[in-house]
Residue, then its C-alpha position, 0 to 999 in steps of 0.5 A: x186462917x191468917x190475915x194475909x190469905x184474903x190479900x194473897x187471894x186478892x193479888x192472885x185474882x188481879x194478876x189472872x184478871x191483869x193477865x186476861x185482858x193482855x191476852x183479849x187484845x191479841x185473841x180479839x184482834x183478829x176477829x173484831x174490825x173496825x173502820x179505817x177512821x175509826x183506827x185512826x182515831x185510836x192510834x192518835x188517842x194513845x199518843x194524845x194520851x201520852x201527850x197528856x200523862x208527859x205534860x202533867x208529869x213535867x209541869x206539876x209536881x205533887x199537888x203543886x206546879x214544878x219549877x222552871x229546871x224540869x220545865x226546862x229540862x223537859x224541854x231540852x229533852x222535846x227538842x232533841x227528841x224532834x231533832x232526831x237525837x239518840x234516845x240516851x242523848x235525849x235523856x242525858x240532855x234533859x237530866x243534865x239541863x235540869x241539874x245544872x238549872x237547880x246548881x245554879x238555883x232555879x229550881 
């Protein structure tokens, strides 16, 4: 027996588990209900969730506080995405306000 079969039982057994609980959702869908306020609450949790993973993401850098061009960038991004801007135009806008932020040295 090699050393690699205890990790090629372990993946296998992570991608059956990571493959049922994607299938629970659609199957469990159907048969539990819950109250409309409850609903509510879980739809506006998964965008607070976002929220949150897009603030961390943007303003911290590792362990340390990234610098004001992708602050920056990020916000040219949020803008035109409130603005109702193309999704490559948002991207675009973003990556470019922060490159030509750090060519002129603020990084």
């Amino acid at each position: 027996m090699t050393a690699t079969s205890p990790i090629v039982a372990a993946m296998l057994a992570l991608a059956a588990g990571t493959f049922l609980l994607r299938l629970a959702g659609p199957a469990l869908r159907a048969r539990i209900r819950f109250p409309p306020p409850a609903e509510h609450l879980l739809e506006a949790s998964a965008v607070v969730l976002l929220a949150g993973l897009l603030a961390v993401s943007a303003c911290f850098e590792g362990h340390s506080p990234a610098g004001p061009a992708r602050l920056l960038g990020v916000l040219t991004g949020a803008l035109l995405a409130w603005r109702r801007a193309p999704f490559l135009a948002v991207v675009l806008g973003a990556a470019t306000t922060t490159a030509l932020l750090r060519l002129v040295g603020l990084n």
